[in-house]
TORKE-588150 format. One record per residue (C-alpha): x, y, z; residue in three letters. Coordinates in nm, 2 decimals. Layout:
X, Y, Z, Ala
...
% end
This chain:
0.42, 0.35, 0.04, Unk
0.62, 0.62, -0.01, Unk
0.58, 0.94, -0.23, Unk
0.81, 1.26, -0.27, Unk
0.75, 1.55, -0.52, Unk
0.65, 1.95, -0.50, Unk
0.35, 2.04, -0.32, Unk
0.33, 2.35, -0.52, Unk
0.31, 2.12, -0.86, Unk
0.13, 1.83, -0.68, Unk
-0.19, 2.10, -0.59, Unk
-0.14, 2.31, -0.90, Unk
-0.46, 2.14, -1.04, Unk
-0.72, 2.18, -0.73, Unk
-0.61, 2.54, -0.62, Unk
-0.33, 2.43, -0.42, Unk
-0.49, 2.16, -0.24, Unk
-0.27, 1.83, -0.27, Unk
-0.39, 1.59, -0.06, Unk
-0.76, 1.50, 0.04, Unk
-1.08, 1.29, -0.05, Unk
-1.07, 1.41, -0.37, Unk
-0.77, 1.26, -0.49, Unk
-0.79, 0.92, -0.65, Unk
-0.82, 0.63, -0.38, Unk
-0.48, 0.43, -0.39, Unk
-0.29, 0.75, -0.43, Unk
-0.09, 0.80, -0.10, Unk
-0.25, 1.16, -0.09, Unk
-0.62, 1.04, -0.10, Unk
-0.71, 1.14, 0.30, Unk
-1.08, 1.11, 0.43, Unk
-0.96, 1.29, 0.72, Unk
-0.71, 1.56, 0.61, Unk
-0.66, 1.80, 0.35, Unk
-0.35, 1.99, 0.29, Unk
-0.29, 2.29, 0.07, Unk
0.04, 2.47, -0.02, Unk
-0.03, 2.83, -0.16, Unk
0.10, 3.06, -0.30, Unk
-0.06, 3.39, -0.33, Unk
-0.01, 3.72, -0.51, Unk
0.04, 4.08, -0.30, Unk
-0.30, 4.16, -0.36, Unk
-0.48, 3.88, -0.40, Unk
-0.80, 3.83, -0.22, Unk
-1.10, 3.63, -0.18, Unk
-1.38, 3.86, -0.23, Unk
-1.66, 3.61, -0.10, Unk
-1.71, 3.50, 0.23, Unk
-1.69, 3.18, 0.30, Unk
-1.79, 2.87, 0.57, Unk
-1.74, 2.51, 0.61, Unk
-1.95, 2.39, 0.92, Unk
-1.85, 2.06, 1.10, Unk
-1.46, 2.13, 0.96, Unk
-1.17, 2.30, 1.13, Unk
-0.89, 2.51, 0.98, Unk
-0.52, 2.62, 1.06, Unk
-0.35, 2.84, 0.80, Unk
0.06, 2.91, 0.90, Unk
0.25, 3.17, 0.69, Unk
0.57, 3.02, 0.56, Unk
0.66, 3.41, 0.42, Unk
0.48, 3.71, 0.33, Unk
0.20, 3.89, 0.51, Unk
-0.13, 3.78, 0.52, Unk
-0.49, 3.86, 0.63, Unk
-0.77, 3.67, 0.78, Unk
-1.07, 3.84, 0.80, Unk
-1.39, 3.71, 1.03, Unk
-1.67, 3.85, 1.14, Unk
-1.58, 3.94, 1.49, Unk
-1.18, 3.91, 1.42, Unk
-0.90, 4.01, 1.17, Unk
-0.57, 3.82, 1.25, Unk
-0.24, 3.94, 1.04, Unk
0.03, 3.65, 0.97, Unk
0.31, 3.87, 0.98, Unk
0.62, 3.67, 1.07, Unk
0.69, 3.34, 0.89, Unk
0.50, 3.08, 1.13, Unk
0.23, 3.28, 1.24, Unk
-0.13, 3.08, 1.21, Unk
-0.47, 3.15, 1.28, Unk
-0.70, 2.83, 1.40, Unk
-1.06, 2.85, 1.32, Unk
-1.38, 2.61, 1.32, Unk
-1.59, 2.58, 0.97, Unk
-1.88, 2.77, 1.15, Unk
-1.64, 3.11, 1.13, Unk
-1.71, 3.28, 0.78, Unk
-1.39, 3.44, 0.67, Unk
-1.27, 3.54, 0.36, Unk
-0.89, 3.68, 0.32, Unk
-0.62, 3.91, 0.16, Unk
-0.19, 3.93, 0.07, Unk
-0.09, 4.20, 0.17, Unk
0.26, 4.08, 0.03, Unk
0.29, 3.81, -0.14, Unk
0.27, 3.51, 0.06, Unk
0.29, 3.13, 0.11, Unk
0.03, 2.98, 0.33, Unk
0.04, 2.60, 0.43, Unk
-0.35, 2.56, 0.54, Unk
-0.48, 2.21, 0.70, Unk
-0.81, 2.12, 0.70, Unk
-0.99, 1.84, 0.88, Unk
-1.19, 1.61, 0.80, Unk
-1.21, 1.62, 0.43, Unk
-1.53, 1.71, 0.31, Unk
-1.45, 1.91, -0.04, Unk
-1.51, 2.24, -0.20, Unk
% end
């Protein structure tokens, strides 16, 4: 099975995310053990909430921009286009664009919202 498209489009309806359990099963994208998310975010733009996922693990790459991780014992700045930061679900972290930015995050497994 093959399937080609946008990513930004294809995750425009789950907050970038475009491919995990939460997509219909039969649909190339529907992943029990992956979730992929293309993003997009605004110079500015934050998440104000902290937030965790225990039992998952996280890589976020900058495609462009600059971008902030924030954890509680760490901040990591994607500054050049392919920096990442690597993190397991037990890290609470929330985050800010400094610029705006594209971030390509991977998640695993997928377990939702």
């Amino acid at each position: 099975m093959i399937e080609s498209g946008n990513a930004e489009q294809l995750g425009a309806e789950r907050r970038g995310w475009m491919l995990g359990h939460f997509l219909p099963e039969g649909s190339p994208r529907h992943s029990e053990a992956v979730e992929l998310k293309w993003a997009r975010h605004a110079a500015g733009e934050c998440r104000e909430a902290w937030t965790e996922k225990p039992g998952v693990f996280s890589i976020s790459i900058l495609v462009r921009g600059r971008f902030v991780l924030e954890f509680a014992e760490r901040r990591v700045e994607l500054a050049r286009e392919g920096d990442f930061a690597y993190w397991s679900g037990e890290e609470r972290h929330t985050w800010r664009a400094v610029e705006e930015s594209v971030i390509v995050t991977v998640r695993w497994p997928s377990v939702g919202e």
